[in-house]
N, C-alpha and C positions, 0 to 999 in steps of 0.2 A: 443420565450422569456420565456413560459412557465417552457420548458424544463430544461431551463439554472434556473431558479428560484427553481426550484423541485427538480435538485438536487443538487443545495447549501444548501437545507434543507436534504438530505439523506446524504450527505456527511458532514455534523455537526453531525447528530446520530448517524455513521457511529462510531466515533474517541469517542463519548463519551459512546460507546458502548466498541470501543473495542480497548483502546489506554494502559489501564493496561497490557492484556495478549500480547498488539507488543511488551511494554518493553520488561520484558518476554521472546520471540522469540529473538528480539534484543540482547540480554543478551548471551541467548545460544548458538549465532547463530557466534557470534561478541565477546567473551568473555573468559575467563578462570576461568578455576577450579569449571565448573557447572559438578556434576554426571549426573544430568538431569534436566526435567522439576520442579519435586517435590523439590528437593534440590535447584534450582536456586531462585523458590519462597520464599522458605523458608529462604534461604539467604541475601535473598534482603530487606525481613521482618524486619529478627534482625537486622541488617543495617542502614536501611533508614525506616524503617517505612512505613507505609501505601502509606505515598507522595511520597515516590521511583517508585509505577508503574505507578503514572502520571506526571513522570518527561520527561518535554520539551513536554508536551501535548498543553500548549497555544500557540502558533505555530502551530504547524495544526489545530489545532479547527478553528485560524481564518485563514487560509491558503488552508487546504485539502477542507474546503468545496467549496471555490472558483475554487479550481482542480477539485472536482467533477461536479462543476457544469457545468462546462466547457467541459469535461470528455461525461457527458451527451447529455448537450446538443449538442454536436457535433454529436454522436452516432445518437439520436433520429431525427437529421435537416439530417444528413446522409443518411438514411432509408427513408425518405421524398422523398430527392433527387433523389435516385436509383426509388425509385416506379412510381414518376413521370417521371424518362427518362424512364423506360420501358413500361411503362401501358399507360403515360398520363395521370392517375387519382388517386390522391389521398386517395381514399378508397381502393385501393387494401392490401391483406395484402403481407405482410414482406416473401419473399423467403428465403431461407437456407443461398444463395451467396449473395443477399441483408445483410441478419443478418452479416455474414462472414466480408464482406470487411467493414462494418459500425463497426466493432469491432474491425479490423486492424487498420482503423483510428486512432476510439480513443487510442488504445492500443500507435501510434506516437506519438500525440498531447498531451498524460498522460506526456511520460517523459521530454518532453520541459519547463512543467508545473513543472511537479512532483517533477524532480528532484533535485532542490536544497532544494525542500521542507522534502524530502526524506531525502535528505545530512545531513542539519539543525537537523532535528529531532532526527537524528541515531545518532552523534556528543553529543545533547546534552543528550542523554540516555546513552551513552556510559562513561562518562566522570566522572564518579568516580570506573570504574575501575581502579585496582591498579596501579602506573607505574612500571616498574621493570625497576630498572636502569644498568639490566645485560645486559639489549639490544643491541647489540653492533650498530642497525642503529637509536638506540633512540636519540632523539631531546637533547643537555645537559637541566636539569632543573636543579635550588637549592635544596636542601633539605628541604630548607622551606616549597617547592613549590610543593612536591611529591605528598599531599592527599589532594589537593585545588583543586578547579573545573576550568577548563582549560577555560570555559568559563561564562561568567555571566547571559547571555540569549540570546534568539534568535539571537538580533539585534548584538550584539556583536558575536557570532558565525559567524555572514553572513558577518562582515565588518571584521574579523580579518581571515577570508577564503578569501576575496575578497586583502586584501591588503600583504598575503603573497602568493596567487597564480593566483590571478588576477579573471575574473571572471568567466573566462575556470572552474578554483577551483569550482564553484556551482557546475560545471557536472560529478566530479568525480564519476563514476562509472556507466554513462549515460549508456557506450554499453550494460553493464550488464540487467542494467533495461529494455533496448528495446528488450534485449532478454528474459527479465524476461514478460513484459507486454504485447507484441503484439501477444503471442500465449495465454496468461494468460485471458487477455480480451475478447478473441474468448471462452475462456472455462468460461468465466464467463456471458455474455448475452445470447449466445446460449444457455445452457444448462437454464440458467433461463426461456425465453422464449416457449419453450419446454415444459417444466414441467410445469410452470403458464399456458400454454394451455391446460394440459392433464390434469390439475385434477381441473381447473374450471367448471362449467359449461355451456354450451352450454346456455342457456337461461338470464346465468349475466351479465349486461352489464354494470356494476362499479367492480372496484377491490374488489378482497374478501381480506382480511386482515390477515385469514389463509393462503390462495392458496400464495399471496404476499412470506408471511417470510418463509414457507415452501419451496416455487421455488427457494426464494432469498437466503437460507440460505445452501440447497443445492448447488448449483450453487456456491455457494462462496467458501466451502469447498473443492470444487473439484477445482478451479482456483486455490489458496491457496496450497494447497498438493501439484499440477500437478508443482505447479510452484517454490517447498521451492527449490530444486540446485543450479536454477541462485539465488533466492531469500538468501540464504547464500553468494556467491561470489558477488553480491550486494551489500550484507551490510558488510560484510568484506573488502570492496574495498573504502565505504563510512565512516566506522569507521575507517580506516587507516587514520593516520594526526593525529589523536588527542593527540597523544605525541609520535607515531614514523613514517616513513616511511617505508612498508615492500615489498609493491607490484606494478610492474611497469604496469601492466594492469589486462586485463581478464583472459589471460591463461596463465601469472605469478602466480595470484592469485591460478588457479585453481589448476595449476602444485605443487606448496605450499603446498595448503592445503591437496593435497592427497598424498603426498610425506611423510610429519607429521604426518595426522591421517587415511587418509587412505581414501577407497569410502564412507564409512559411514558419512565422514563429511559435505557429502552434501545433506544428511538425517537430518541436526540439525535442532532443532524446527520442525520438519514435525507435529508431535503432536498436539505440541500449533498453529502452519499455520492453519492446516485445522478444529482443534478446535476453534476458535478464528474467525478462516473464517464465521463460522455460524454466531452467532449472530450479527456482523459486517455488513455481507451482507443481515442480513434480516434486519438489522434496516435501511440499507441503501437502499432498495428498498423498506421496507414499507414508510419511510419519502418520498420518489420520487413518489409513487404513489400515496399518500394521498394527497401530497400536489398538487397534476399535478391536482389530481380530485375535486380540491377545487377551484385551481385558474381556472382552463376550467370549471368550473360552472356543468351544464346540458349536454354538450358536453360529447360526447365516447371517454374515456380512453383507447390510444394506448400501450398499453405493450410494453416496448422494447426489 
């Protein structure tokens, strides 16, 4: 239970970490007429103001950290399980193929969770992009209705996806995800666990608080990078809907996108991914650690 508690708290400072630079990404990634990173900011600035890069952030705040906790604790009850079918005991530590398949799990179980949360979020960050009503597969709108927000909040986002696509609609862009997350997640605990090993020391037996955001933040950047390709066909598969229909799956999309802009488009945002990935992922294992070592009291903090 610890687990599941630890990182509902990682995964709240996780989004309040780093939910300005997903717009951002989202933006780049899902968007038109960004030169780039520096420009999309800048853009987004004169705009919308400072509340533009935490639009549709309350929704995952109270949402992602119940995925990560979940997220978590599955990973950490995982690694239990394997160590006890192998060993019989408990203290043994954590193998490579132990780490491995406790990170395919969660990497499943993410996008079961994840993904309408995912949906939700990209939806409403997306949704004062322009409409262009040259579209020819565009939705008709008014003209009234051109530079209005398509939706009002969350809860309307989730019920007006549910009652025009039923609630398959939450999973748009599931296969993506599971191919974005189950290799992603393998590159994000292993590599943590690793490097939180090798440059702890041998003698500490509470988390250090550098070694934590340091492993963590590595670690995240390399998931993040490794993983922006699907992480574009993702979110372009998930911001489709919001005022037209473009693409009939994965390798429609993918076929699309490189056909228009070429292999480079699945390079967008790799910058801000693996930028972004840092501070995200160290605030998201420092909260997990800190709090795992608060609520287990005097008990040895297992690293995941």
């Amino acid at each position: 239970m610890e687990d599941f508690v630890a990182g509902w708290i990682g995964g709240a400072s996780s989004v309040l970490v780093g939910h300005p630079m997903d717009t951002v990404k989202t933006r780049l990634q899902a968007g038109t007429g960004y030169r780039n990173t520096v420009d999309c900011i800048l853009t987004m600035f004169k705009k919308e103001g400072v509340t533009g890069f935490f639009k549709g952030m309350s929704f995952p705040l109270a949402s992602i950290a119940v995925y990560s906790s979940v997220v978590f604790g599955v990973f950490s009850n995982t690694q239990k399980f394997l160590i006890q079918y192998r060993y019989g005991e408990s203290s043994e530590s954590s193998s490579l193929s132990d780490l491995f398949l406790a990170s395919m799990v969660s990497g499943v179980i993410s996008v079961g969770l994840g993904g309408p949360v995912d949906l939700i979020k990209i939806r409403l960050q997306m949704q004062t992009e322009p409409f262009h009503k040259e579209d020819l597969h565009s939705k008709p709108r008014p003209k009234d209705l051109w530079n209005r927000p398509m939706y009002q909040g969350p809860i309307h986002c989730m019920t007006s996806i549910v009652q025009k696509e039923g609630l398959l609609g939450l999973y748009r862009g599931a296969n993506a995800m599971l191919l974005r997350d189950v290799p992603g997640y393998c590159l994000y605990f292993i590599p943590y666990a690793i490097i939180n090993e090798w440059i702890t020391p041998d003698n500490n037996t509470t988390c250090s608080p550098y070694s934590v955001c340091l492993a963590g933040g590595i670690a995240g950047a390399i998931s993040w990078g490794t993983a922006t390709p699907m992480d574009v066909v993702k979110s372009r598969l998930q911001a489709d809907g919001v005022y037209c229909n473009k693409y009939k799956g994965v390798m429609d999309c993918i076929s699309q996108s490189c056909q228009k802009e070429g292999y480079k488009v699945f390079f967008k945002g790799f910058t801000m991914n693996t930028v972004r990935g840092f501070p995200m992922s160290a605030a998201m294992f420092l909260g997990y650690e800190l709090s795992l070592e608060i609520l287990k009291g005097d008990q040895t903090v297992t690293n995941p």
